[in-house]
Each structure stands twice: as C-alpha cells, then as structure tokens.
N, CA, C and O atoms as a Tinker XYZ file with bonds, in Angstrom:
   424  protein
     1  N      0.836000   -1.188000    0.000000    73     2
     2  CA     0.000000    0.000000    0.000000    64     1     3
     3  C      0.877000    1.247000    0.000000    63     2     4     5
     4  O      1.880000    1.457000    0.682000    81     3
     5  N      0.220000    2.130000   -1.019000    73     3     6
     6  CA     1.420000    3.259000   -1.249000    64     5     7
     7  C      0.473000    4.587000   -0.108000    63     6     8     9
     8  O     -0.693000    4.976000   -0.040000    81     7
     9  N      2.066000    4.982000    0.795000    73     7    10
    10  CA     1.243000    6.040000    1.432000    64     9    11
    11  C      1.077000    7.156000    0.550000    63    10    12    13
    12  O      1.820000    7.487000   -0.374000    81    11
    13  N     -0.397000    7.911000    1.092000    73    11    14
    14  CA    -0.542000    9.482000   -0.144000    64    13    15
    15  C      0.020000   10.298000    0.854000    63    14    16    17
    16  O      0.070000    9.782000    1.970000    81    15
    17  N      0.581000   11.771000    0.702000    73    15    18
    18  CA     0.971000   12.795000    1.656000    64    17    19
    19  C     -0.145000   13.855000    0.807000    63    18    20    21
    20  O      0.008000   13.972000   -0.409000    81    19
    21  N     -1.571000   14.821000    1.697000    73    19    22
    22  CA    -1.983000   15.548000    0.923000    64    21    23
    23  C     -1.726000   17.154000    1.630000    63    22    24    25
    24  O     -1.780000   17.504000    2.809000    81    23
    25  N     -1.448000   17.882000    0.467000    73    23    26
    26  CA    -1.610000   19.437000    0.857000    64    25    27
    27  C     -2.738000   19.991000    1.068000    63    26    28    29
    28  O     -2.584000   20.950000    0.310000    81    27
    29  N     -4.060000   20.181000    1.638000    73    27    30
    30  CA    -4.838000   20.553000    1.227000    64    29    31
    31  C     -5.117000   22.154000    1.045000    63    30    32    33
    32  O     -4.244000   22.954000    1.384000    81    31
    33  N     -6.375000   22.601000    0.491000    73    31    34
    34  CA    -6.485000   23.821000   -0.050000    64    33    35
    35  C     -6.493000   24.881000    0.766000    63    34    36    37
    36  O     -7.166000   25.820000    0.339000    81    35
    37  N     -6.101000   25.003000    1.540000    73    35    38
    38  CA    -6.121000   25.935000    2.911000    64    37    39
    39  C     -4.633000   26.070000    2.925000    63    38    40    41
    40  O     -4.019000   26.926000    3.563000    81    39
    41  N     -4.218000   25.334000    2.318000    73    39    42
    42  CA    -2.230000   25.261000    2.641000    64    41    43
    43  C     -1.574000   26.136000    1.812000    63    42    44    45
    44  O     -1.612000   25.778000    0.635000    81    43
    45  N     -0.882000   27.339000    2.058000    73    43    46
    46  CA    -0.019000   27.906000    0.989000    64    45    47
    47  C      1.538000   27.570000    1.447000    63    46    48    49
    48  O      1.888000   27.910000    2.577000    81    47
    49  N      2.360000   26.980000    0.671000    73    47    50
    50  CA     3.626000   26.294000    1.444000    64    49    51
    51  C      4.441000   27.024000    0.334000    63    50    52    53
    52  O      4.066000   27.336000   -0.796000    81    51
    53  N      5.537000   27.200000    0.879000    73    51    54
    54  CA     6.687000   28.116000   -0.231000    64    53    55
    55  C      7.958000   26.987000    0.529000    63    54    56    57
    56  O      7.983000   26.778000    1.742000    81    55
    57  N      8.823000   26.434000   -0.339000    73    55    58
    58  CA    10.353000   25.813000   -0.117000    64    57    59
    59  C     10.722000   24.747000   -0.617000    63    58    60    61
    60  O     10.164000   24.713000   -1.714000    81    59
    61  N     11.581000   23.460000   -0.436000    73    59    62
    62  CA    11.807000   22.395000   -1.087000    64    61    63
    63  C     11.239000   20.958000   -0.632000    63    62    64    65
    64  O     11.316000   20.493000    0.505000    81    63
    65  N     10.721000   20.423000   -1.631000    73    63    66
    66  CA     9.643000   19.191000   -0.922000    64    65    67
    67  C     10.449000   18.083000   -1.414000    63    66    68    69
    68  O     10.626000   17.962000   -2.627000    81    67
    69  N     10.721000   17.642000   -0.966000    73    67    70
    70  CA    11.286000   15.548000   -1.369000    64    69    71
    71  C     10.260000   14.905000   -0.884000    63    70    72    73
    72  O      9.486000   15.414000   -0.073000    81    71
    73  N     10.131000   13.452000   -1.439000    73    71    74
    74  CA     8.869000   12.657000   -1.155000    64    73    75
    75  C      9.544000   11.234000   -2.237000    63    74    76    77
    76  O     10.384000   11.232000   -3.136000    81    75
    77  N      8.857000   10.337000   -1.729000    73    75    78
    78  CA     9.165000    8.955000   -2.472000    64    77    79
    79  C      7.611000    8.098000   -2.530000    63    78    80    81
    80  O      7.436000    6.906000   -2.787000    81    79
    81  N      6.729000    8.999000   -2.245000    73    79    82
    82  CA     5.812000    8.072000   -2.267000    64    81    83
    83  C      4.891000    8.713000   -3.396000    63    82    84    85
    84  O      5.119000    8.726000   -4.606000    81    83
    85  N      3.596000    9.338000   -2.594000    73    83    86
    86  CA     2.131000   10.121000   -3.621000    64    85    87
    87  C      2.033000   11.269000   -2.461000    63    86    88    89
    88  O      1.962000   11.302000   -1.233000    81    87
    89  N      2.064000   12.045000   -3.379000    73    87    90
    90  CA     1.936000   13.596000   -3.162000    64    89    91
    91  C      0.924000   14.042000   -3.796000    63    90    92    93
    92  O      0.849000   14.059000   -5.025000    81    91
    93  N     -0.189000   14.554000   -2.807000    73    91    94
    94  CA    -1.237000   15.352000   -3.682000    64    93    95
    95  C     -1.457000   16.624000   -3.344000    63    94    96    97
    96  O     -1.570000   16.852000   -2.140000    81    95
    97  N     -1.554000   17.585000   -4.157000    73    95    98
    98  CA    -1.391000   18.839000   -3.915000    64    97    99
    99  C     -2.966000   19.578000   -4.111000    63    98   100   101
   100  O     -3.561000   19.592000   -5.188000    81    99
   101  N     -3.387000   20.059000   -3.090000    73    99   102
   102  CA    -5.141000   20.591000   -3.395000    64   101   103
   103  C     -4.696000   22.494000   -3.209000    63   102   104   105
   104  O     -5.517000   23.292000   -3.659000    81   103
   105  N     -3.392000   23.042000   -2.540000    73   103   106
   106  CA    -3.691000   24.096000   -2.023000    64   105   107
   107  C     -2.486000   24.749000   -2.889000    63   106   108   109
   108  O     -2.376000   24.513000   -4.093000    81   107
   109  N     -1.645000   25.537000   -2.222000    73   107   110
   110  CA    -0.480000   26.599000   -3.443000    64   109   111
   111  C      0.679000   26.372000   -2.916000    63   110   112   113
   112  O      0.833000   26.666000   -1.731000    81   111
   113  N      1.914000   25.719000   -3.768000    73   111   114
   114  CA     3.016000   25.674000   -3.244000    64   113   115
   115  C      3.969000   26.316000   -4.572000    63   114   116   117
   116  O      3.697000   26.342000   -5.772000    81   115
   117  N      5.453000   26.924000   -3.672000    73   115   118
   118  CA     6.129000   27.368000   -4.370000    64   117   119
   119  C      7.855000   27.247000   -4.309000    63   118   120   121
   120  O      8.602000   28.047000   -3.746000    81   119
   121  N      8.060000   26.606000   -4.697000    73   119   122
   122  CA     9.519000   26.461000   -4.755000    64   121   123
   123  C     10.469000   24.912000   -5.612000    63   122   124   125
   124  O     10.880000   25.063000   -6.762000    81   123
   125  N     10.674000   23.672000   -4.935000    73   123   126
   126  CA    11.145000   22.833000   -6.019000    64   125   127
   127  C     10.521000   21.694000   -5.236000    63   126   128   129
   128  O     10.309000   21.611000   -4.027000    81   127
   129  N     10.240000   20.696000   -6.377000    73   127   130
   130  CA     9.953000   19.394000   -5.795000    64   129   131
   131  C     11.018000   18.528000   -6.733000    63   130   132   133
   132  O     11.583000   18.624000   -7.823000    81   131
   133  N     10.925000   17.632000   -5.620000    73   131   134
   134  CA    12.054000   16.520000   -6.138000    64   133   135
   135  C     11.646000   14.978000   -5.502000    63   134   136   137
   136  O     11.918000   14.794000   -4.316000    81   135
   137  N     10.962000   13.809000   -6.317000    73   135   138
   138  CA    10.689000   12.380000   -6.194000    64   137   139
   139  C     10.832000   11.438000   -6.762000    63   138   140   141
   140  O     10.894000   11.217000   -7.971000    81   139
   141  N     10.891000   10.851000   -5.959000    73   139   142
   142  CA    11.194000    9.007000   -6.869000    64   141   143
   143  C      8.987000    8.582000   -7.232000    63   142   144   145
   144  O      8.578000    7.653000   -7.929000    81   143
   145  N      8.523000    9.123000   -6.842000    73   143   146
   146  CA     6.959000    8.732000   -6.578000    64   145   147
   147  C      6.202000    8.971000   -7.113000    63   146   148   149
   148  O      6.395000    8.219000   -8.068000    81   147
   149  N      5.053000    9.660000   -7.409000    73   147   150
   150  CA     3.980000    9.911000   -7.932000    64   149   151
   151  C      3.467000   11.518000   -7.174000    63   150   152   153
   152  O      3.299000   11.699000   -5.968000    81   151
   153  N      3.290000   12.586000   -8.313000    73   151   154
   154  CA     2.774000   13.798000   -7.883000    64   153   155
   155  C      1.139000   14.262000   -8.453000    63   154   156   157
   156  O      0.862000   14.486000   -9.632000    81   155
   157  N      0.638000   14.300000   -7.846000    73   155   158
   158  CA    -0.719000   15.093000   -8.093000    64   157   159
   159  C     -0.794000   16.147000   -7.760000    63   158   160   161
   160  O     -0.469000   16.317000   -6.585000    81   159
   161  N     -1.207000   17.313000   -8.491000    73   159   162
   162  CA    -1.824000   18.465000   -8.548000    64   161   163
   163  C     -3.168000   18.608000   -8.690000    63   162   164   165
   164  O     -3.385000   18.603000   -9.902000    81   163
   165  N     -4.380000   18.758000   -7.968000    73   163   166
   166  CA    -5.792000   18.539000   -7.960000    64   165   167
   167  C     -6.160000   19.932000   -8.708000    63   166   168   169
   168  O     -5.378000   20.883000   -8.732000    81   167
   169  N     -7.538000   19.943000   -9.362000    73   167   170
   170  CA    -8.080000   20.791000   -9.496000    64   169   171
   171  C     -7.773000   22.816000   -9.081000    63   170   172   173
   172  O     -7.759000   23.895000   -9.673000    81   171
   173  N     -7.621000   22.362000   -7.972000    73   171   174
   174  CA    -7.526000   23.454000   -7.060000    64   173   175
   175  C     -6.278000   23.652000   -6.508000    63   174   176   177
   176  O     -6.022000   24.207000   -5.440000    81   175
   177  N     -5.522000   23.164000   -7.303000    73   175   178
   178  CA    -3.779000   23.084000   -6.501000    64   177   179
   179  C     -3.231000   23.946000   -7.521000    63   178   180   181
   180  O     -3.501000   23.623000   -8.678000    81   179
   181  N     -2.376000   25.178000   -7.308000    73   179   182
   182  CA    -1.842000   26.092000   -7.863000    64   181   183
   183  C     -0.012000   26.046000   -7.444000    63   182   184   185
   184  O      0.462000   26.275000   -6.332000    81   183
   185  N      0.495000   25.804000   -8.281000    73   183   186
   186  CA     2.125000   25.446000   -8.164000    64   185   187
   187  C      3.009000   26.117000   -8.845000    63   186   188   189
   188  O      2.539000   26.405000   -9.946000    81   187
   189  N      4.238000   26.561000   -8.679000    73   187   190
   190  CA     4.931000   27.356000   -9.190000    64   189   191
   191  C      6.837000   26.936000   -8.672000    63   190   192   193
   192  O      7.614000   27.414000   -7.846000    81   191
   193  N      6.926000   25.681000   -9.818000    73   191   194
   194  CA     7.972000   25.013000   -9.178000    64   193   195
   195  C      8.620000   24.366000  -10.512000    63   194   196   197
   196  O      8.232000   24.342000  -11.680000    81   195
   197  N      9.846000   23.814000   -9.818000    73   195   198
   198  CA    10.703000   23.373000  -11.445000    64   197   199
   199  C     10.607000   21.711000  -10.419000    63   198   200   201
   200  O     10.422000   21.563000   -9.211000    81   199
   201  N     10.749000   21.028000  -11.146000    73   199   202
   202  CA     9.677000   19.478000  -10.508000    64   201   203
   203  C     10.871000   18.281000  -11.365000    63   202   204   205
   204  O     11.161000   18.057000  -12.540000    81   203
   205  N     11.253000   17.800000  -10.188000    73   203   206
   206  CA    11.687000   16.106000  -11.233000    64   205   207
   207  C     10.966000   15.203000  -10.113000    63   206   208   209
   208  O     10.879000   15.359000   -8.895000    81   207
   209  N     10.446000   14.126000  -11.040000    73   207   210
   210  CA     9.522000   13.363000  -10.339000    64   209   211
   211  C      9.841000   12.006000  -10.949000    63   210   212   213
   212  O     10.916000   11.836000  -11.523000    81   211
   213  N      8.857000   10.950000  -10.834000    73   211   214
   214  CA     8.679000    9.630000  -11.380000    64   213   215
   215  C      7.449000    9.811000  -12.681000    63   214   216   217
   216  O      7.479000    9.737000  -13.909000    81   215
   217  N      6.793000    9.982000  -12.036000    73   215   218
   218  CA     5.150000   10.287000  -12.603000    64   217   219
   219  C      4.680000   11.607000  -12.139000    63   218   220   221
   220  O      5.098000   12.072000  -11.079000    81   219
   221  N      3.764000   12.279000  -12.941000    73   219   222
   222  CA     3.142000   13.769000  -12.756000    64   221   223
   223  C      1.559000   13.334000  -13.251000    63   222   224   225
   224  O      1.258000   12.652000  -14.231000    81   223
   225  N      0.715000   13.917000  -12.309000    73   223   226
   226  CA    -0.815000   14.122000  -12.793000    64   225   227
   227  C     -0.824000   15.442000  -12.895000    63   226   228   229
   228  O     -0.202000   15.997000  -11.989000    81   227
   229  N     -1.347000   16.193000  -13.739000    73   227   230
   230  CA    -1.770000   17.813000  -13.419000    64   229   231
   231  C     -3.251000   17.660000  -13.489000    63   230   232   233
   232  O     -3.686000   16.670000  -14.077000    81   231
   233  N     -4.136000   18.574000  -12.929000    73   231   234
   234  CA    -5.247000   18.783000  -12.819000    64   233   235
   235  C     -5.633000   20.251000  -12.887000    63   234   236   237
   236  O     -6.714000   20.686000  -13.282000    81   235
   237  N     -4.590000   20.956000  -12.444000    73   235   238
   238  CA    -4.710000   22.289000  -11.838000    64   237   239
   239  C     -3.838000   23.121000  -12.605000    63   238   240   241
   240  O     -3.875000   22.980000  -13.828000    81   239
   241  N     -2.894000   24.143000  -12.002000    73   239   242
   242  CA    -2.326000   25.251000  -12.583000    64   241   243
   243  C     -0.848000   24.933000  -12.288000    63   242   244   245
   244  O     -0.652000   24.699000  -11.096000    81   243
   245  N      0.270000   24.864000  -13.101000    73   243   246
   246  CA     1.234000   24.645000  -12.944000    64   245   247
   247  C      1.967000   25.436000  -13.608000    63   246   248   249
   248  O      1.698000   25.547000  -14.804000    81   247
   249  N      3.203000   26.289000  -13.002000    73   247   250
   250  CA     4.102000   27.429000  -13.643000    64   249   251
   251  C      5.729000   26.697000  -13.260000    63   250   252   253
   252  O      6.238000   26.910000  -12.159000    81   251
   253  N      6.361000   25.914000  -14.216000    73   251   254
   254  CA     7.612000   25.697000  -14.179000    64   253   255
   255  C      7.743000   24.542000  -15.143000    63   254   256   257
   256  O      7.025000   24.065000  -16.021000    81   255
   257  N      8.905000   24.284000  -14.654000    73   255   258
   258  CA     9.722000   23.244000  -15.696000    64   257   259
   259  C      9.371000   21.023000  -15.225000    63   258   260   261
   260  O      9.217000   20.794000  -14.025000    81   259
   261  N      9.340000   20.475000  -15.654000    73   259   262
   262  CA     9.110000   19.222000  -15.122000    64   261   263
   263  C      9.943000   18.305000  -16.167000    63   262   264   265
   264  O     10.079000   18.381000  -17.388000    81   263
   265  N     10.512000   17.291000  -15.064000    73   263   266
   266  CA    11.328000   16.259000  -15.739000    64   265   267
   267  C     10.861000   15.104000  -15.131000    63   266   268   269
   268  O     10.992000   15.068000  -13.907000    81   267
   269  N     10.277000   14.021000  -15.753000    73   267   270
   270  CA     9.301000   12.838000  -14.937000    64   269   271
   271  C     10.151000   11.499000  -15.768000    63   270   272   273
   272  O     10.057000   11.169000  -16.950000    81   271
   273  N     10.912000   10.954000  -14.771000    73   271   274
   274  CA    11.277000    9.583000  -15.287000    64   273   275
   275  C     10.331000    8.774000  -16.375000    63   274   276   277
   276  O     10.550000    7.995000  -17.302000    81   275
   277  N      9.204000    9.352000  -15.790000    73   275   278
   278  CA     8.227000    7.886000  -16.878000    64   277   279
   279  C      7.539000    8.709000  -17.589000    63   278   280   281
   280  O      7.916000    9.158000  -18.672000    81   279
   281  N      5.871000    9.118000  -16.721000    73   279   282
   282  CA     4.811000    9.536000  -17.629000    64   281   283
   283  C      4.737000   10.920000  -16.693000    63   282   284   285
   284  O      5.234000   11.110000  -15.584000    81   283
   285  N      3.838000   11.937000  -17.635000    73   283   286
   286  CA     3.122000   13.063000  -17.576000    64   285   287
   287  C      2.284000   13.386000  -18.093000    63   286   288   289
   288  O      2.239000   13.821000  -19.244000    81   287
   289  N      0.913000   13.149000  -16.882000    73   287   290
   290  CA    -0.196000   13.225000  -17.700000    64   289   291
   291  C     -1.281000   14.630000  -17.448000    63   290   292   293
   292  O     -1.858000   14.659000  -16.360000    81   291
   293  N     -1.449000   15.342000  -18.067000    73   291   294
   294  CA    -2.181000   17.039000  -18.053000    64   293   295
   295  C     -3.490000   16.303000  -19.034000    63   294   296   297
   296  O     -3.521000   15.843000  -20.176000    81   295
   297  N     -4.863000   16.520000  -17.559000    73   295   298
   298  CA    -6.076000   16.313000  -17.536000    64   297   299
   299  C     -7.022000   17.649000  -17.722000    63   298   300   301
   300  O     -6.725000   18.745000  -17.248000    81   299
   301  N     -7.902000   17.448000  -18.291000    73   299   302
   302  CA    -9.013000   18.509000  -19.090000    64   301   303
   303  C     -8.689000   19.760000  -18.166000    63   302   304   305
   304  O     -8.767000   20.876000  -18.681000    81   303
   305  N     -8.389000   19.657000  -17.051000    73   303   306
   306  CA    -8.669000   21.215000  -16.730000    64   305   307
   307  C     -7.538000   21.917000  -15.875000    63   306   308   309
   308  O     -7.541000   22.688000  -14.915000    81   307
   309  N     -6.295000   21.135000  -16.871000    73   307   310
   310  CA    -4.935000   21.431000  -15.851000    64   309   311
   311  C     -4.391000   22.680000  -17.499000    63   310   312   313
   312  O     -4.731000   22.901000  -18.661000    81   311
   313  N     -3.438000   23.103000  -16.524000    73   311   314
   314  CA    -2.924000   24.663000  -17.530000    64   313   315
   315  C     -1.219000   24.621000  -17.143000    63   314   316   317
   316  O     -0.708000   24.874000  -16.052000    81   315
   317  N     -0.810000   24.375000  -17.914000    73   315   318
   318  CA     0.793000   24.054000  -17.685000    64   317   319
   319  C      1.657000   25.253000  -18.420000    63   318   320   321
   320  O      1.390000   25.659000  -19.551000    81   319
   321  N      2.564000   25.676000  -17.732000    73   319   322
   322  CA     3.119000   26.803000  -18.734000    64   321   323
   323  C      4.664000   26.223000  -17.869000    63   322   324   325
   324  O      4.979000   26.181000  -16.679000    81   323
   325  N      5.327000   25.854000  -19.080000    73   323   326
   326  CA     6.743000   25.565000  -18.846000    64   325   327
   327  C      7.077000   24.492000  -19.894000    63   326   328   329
   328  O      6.564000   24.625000  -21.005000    81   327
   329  N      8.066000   23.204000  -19.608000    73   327   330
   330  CA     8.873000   22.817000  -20.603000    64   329   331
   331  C      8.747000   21.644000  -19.618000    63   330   332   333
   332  O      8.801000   21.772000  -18.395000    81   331
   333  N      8.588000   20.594000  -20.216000    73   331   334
   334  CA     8.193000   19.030000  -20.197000    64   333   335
   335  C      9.149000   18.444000  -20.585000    63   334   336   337
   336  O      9.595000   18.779000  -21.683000    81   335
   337  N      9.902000   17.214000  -19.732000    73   335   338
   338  CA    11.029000   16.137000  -20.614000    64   337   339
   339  C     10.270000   14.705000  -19.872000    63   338   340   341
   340  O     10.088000   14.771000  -18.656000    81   339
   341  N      9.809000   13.350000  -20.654000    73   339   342
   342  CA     9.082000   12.306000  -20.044000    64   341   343
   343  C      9.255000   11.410000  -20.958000    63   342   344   345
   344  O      9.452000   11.816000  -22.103000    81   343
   345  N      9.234000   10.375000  -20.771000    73   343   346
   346  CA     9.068000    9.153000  -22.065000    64   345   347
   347  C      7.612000    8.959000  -22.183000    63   346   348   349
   348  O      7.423000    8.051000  -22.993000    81   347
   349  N      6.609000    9.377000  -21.766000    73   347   350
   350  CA     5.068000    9.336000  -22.105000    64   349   351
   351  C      4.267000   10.110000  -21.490000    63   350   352   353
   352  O      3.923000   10.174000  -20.310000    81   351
   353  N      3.857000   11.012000  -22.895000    73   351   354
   354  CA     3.362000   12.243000  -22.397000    64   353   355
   355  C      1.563000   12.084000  -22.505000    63   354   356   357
   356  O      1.283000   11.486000  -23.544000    81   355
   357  N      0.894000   12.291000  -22.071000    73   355   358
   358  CA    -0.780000   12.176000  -21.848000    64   357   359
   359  C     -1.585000   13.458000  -21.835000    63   358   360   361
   360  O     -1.552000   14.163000  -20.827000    81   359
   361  N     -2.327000   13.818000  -22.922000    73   359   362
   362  CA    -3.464000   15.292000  -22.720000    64   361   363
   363  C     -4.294000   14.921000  -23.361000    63   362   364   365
   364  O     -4.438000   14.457000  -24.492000    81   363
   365  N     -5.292000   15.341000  -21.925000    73   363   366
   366  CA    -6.687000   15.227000  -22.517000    64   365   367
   367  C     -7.159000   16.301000  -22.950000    63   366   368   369
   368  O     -6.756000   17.410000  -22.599000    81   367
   369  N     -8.168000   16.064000  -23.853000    73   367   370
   370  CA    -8.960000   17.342000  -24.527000    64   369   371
   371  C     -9.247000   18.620000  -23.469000    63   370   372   373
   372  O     -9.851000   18.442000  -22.412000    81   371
   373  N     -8.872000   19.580000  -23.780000    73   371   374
   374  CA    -9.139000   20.548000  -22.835000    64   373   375
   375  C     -8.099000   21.288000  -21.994000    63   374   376   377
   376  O     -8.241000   22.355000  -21.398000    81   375
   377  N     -7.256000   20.668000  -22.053000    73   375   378
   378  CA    -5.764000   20.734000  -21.332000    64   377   379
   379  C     -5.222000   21.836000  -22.208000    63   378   380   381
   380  O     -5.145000   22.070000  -23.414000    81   379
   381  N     -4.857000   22.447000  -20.998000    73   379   382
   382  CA    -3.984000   24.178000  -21.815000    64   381   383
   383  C     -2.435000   24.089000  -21.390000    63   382   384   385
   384  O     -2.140000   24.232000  -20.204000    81   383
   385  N     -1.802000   23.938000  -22.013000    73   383   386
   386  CA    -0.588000   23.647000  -22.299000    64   385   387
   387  C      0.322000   24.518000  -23.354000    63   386   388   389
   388  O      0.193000   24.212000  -24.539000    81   387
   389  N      1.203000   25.544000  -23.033000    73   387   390
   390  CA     2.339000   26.492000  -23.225000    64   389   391
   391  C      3.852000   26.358000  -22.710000    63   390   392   393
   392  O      4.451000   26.690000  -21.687000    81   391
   393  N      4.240000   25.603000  -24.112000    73   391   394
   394  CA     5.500000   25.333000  -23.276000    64   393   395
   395  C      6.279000   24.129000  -24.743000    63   394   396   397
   396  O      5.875000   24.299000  -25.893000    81   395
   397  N      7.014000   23.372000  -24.534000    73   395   398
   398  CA     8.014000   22.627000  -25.331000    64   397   399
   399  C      7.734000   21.217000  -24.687000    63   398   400   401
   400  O      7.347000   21.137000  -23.521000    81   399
   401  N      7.960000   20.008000  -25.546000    73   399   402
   402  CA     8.054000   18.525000  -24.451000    64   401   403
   403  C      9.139000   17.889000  -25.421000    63   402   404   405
   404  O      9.058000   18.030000  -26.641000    81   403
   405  N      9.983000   17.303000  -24.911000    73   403   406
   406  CA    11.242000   16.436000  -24.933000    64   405   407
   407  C     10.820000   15.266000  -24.565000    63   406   408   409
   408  O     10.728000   15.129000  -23.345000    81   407
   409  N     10.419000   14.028000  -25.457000    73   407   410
   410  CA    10.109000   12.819000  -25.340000    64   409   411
   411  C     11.526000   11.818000  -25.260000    63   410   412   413
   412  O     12.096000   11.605000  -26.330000    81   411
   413  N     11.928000   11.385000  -24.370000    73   411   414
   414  CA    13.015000   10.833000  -24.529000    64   413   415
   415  C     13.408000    9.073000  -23.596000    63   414   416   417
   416  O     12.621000    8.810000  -22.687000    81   415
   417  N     14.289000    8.263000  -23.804000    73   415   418
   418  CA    14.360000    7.621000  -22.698000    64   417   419
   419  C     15.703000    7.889000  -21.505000    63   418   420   421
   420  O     16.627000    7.102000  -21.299000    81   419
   421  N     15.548000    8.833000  -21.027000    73   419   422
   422  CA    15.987000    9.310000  -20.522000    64   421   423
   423  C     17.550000    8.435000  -19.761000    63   422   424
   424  O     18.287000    9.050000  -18.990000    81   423
C-alpha cells in the first residue's frame, strides 16, 4: 500500500519538498519538488515550481519546468506553462498547455 501525503487547499507552502511516495497537492506551493513517486496536482492546486519526479498528474495550474522519469499526464482542466522532458506524455482534450516537451528515454 502506497502512502498518499496531501496538501490541502487551505495550505499555501513556499520551499523544497522531497517525497518517495504520492503527493497530492489541493492548495499553493512554491519552490522545487524533487521524487522518486507519484505527484498530483488537484483541481484546485496552484504550483509554481521546477519538478523532477517519477510520474506527474496535473489537474490544476502549474508554472515551471518538469522532468518525470516515466509519464506526464495534463487532464481537461490542468494549464501548464513551462517545458516538459518524459518518455510518455498524456493530454486530454481541454488541457492548456504552453511550453516545449522532450520525449526521450531518458
């Protein structure tokens, strides 16, 4: 069983986050994340960070750069403005996306 760690929307957090597990983000953080794990950004989660991860969900608003070992996936009502590097990239219809992606095996 994978533990989740959640931010919720009441949380405005500014600094550097490490994590190895699931990170879900509902509230505003700002500064760098760095995981071996799985990141979620909910709906309502507003971020402003340069991100290396395993896996990325976006849902929400994201302002920076992301480098995801595997996949990155930006869902109908996530808004990404930055520069993407992943070996499998995922958008669903609706997804606002400004920025460059580097498909690679890293």
């Amino acid at each position: 069983m994978q533990l989740t760690t959640i931010l919720s929307e009441d949380i405005n957090f500014r600094g550097n986050l490490k994590f190895d597990n699931v990170l879900r983000i509902h509230g505003s953080f700002q500064g760098t994340i760095q995981s071996t794990g799985e990141l979620i950004i909910s709906a309502n989660g507003k971020v402003e960070a340069d991100i290396k991860t395993e896996t990325m969900q976006l849902e929400g608003k994201l302002t920076g750069n992301v480098v995801a070992s595997k996949r990155i996936s930006l869902r109908r009502s996530a808004q990404m403005h930055g520069d993407l590097r992943c070996q499998e990239l995922e958008v669903e219809t609706g997804a606002k996306f400004t920025g460059s992606c580097l498909m690679d095996n890293q």
